[in-house]
N, CA, C and O atoms as a GROMACS GRO file, in nm:
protein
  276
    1UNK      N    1   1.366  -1.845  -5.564
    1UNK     CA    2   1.332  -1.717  -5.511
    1UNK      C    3   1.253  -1.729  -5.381
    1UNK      O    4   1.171  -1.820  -5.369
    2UNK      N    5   1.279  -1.622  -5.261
    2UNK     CA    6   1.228  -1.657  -5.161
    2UNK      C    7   1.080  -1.587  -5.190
    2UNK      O    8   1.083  -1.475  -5.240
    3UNK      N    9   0.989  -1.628  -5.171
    3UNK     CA   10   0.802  -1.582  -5.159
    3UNK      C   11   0.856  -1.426  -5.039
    3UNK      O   12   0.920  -1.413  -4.934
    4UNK      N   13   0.780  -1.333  -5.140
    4UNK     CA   14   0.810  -1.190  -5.042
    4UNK      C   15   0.616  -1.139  -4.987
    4UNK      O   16   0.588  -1.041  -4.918
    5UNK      N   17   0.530  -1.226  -5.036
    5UNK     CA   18   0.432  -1.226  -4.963
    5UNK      C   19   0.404  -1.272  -4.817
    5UNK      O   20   0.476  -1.344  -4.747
    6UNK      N   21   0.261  -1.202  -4.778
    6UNK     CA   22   0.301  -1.282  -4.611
    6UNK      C   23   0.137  -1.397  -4.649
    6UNK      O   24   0.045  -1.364  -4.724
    7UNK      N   25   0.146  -1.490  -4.592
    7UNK     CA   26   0.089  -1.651  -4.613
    7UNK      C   27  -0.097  -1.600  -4.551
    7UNK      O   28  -0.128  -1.553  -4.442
    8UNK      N   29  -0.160  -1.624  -4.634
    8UNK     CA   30  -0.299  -1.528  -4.550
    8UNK      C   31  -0.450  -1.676  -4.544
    8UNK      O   32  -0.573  -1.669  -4.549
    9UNK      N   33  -0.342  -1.807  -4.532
    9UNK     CA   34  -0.407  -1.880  -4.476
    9UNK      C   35  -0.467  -1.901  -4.381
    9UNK      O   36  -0.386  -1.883  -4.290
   10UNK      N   37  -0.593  -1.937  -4.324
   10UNK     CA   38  -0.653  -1.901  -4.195
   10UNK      C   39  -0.562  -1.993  -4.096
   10UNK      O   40  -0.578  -1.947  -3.982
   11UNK      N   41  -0.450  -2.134  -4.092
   11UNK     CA   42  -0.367  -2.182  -4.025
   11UNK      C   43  -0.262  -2.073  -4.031
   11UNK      O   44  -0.177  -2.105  -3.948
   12UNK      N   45  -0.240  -2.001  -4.067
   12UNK     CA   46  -0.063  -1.916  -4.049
   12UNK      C   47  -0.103  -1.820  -3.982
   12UNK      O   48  -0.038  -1.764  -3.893
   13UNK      N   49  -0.284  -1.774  -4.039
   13UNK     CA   50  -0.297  -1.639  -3.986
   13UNK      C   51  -0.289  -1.649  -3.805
   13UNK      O   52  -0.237  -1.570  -3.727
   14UNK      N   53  -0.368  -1.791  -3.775
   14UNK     CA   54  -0.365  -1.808  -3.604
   14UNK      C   55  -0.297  -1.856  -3.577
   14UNK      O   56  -0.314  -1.888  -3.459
   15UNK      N   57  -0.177  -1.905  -3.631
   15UNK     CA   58  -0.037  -1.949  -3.546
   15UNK      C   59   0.041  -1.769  -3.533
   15UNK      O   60   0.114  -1.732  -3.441
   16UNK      N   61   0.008  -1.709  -3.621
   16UNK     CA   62   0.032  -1.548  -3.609
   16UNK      C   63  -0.002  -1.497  -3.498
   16UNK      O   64   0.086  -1.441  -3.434
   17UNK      N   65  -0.120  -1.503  -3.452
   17UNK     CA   66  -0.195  -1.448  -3.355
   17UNK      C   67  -0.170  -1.507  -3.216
   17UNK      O   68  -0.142  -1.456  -3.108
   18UNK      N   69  -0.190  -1.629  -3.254
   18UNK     CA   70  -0.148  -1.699  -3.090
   18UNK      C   71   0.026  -1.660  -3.066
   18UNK      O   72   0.038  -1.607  -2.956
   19UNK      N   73   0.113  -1.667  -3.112
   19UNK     CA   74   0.210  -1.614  -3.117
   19UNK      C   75   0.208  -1.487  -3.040
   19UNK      O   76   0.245  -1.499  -2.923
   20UNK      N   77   0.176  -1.381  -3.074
   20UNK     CA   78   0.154  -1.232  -3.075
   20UNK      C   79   0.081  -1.216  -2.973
   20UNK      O   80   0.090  -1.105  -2.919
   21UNK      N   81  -0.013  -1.317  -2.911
   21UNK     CA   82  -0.062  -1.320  -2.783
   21UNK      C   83   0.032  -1.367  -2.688
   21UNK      O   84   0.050  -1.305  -2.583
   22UNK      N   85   0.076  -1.442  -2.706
   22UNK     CA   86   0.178  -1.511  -2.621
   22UNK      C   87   0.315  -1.411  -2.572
   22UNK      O   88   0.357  -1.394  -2.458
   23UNK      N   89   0.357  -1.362  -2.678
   23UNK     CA   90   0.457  -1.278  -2.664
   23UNK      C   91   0.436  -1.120  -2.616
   23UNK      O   92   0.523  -1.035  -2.591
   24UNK      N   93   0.277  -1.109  -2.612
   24UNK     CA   94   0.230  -0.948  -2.522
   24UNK      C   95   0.221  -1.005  -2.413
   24UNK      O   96   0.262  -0.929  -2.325
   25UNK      N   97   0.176  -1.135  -2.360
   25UNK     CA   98   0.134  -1.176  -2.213
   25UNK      C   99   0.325  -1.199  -2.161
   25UNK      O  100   0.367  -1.158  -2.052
   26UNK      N  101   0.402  -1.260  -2.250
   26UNK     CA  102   0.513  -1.263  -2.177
   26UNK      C  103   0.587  -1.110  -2.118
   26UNK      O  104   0.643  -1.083  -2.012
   27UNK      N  105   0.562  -1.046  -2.216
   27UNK     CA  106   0.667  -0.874  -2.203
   27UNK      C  107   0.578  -0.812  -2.043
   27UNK      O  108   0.624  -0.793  -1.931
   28UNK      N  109   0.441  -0.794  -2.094
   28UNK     CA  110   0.319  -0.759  -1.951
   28UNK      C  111   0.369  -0.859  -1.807
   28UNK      O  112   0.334  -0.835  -1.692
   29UNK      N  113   0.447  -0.957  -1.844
   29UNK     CA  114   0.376  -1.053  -1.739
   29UNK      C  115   0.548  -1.000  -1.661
   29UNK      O  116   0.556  -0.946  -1.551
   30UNK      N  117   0.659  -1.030  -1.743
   30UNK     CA  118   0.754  -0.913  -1.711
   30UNK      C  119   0.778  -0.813  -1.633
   30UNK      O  120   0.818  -0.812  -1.517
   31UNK      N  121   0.751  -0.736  -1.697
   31UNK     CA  122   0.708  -0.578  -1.654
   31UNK      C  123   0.647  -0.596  -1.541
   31UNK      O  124   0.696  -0.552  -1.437
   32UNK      N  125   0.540  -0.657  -1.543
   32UNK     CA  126   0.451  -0.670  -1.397
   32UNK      C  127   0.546  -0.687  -1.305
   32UNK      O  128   0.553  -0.589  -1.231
   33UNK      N  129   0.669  -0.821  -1.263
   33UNK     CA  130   0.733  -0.837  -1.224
   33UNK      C  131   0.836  -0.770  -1.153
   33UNK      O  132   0.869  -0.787  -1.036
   34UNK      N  133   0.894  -0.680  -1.252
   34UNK     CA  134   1.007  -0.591  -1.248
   34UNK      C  135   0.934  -0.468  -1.207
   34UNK      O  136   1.001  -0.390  -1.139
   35UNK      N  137   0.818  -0.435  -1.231
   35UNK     CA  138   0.699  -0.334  -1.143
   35UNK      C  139   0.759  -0.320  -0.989
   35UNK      O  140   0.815  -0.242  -0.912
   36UNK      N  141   0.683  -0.506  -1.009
   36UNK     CA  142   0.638  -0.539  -0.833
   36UNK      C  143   0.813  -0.517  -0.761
   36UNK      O  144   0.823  -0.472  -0.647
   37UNK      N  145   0.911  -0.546  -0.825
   37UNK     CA  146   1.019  -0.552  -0.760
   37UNK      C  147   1.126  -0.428  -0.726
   37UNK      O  148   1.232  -0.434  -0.663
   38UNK      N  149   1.058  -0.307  -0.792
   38UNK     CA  150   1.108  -0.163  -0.784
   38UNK      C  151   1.057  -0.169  -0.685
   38UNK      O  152   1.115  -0.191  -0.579
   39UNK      N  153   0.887  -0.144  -0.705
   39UNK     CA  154   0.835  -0.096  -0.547
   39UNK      C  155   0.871  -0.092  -0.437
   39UNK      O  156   0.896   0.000  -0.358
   40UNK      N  157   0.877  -0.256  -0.431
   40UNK     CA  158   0.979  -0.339  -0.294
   40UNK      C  159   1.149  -0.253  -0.256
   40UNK      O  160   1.183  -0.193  -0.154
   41UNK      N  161   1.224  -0.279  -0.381
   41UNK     CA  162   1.342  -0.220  -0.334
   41UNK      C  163   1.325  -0.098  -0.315
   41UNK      O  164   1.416  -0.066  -0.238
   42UNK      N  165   1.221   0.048  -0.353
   42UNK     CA  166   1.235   0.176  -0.322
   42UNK      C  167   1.158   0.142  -0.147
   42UNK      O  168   1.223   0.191  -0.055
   43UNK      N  169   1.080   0.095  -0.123
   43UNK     CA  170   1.036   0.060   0.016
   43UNK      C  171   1.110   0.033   0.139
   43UNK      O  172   1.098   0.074   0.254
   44UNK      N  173   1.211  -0.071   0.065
   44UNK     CA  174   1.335  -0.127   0.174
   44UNK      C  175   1.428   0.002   0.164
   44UNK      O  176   1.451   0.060   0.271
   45UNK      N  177   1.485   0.055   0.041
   45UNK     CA  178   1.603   0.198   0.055
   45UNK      C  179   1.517   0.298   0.101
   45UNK      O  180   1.581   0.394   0.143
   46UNK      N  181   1.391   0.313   0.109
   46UNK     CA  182   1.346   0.398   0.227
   46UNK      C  183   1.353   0.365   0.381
   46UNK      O  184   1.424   0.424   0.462
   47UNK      N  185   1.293   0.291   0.399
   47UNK     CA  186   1.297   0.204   0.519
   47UNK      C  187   1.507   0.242   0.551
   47UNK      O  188   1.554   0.320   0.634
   48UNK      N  189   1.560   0.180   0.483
   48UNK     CA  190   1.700   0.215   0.535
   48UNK      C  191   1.720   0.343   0.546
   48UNK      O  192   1.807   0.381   0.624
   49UNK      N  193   1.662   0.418   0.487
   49UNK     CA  194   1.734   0.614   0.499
   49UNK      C  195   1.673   0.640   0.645
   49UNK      O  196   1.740   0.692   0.734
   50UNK      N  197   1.519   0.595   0.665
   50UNK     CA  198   1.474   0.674   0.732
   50UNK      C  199   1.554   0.592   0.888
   50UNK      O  200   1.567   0.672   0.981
   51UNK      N  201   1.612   0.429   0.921
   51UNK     CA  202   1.678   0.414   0.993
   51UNK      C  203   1.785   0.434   1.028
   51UNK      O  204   1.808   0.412   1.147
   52UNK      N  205   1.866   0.469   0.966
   52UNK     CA  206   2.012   0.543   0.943
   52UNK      C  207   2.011   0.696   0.988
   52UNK      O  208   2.090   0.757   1.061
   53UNK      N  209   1.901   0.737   0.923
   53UNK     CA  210   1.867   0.893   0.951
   53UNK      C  211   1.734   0.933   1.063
   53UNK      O  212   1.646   1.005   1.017
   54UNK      N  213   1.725   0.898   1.169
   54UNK     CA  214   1.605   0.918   1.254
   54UNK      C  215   1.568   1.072   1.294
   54UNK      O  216   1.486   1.099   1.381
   55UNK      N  217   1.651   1.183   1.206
   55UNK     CA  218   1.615   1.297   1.248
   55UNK      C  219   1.505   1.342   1.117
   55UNK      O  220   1.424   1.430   1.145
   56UNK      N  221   1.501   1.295   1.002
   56UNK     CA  222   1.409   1.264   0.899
   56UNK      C  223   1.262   1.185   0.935
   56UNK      O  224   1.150   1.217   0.896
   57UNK      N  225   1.294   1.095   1.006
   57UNK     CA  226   1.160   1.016   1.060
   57UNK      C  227   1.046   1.069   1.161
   57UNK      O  228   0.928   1.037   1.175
   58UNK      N  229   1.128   1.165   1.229
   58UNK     CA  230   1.044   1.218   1.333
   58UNK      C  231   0.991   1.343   1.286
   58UNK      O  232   0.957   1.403   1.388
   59UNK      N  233   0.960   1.430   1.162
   59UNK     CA  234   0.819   1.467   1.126
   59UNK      C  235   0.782   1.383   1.037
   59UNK      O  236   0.694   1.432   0.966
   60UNK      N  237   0.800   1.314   1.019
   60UNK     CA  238   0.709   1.158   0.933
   60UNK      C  239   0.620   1.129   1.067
   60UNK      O  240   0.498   1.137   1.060
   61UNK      N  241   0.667   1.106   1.150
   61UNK     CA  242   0.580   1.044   1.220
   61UNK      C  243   0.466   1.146   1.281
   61UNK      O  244   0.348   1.111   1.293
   62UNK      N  245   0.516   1.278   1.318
   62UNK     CA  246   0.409   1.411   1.358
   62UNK      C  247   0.332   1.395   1.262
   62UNK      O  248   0.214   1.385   1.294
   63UNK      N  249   0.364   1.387   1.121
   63UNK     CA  250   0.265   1.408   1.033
   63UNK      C  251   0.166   1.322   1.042
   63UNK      O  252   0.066   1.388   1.067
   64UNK      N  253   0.123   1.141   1.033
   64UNK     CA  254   0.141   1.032   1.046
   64UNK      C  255   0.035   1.050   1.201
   64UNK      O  256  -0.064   0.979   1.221
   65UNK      N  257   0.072   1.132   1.275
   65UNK     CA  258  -0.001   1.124   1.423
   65UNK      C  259  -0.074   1.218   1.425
   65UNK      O  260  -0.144   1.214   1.526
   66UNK      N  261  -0.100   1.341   1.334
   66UNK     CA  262  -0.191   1.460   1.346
   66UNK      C  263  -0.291   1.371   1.264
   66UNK      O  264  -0.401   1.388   1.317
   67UNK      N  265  -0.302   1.286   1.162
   67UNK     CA  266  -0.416   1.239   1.066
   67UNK      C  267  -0.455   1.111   1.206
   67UNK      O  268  -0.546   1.167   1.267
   68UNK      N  269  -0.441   1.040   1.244
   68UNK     CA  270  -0.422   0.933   1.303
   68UNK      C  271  -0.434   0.947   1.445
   68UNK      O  272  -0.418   0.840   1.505
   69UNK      N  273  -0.455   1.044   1.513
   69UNK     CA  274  -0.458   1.061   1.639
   69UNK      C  275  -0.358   1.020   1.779
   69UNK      O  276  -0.393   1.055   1.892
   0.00000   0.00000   0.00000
């Protein structure tokens, strides 16, 4: 019969834990990643609209020059 308890030895309990740490820092560390790499690509497909489209850019830039002098 397979044991349907879970093992509440203080060795299983911290191979549990270090585990469970390991595997929140991997998903976070991820995410962080795939964060940082949206940002970038919505930055660059802006950057391309507003060069493609320069009649869009020029109240970006009025705006941009009334704060800024």
């Amino acid at each position: 019969m397979i044991p349907t308890e879970i093992p509440t030895d203080p060795l299983t309990l911290m191979g549990v834990g270090i585990g469970a740490v390991v595997v929140i820092w991997l998903i976070f560390s991820v995410v962080k990643k795939v964060v940082g790499i949206t940002i970038v690509l919505a930055l660059v497909a802006g950057g391309w609209f507003l060069w493609t489209n320069p009649q869009h850019l020029a109240p970006i830039i009025a705006y941009v020059r009334q704060y800024t002098g």
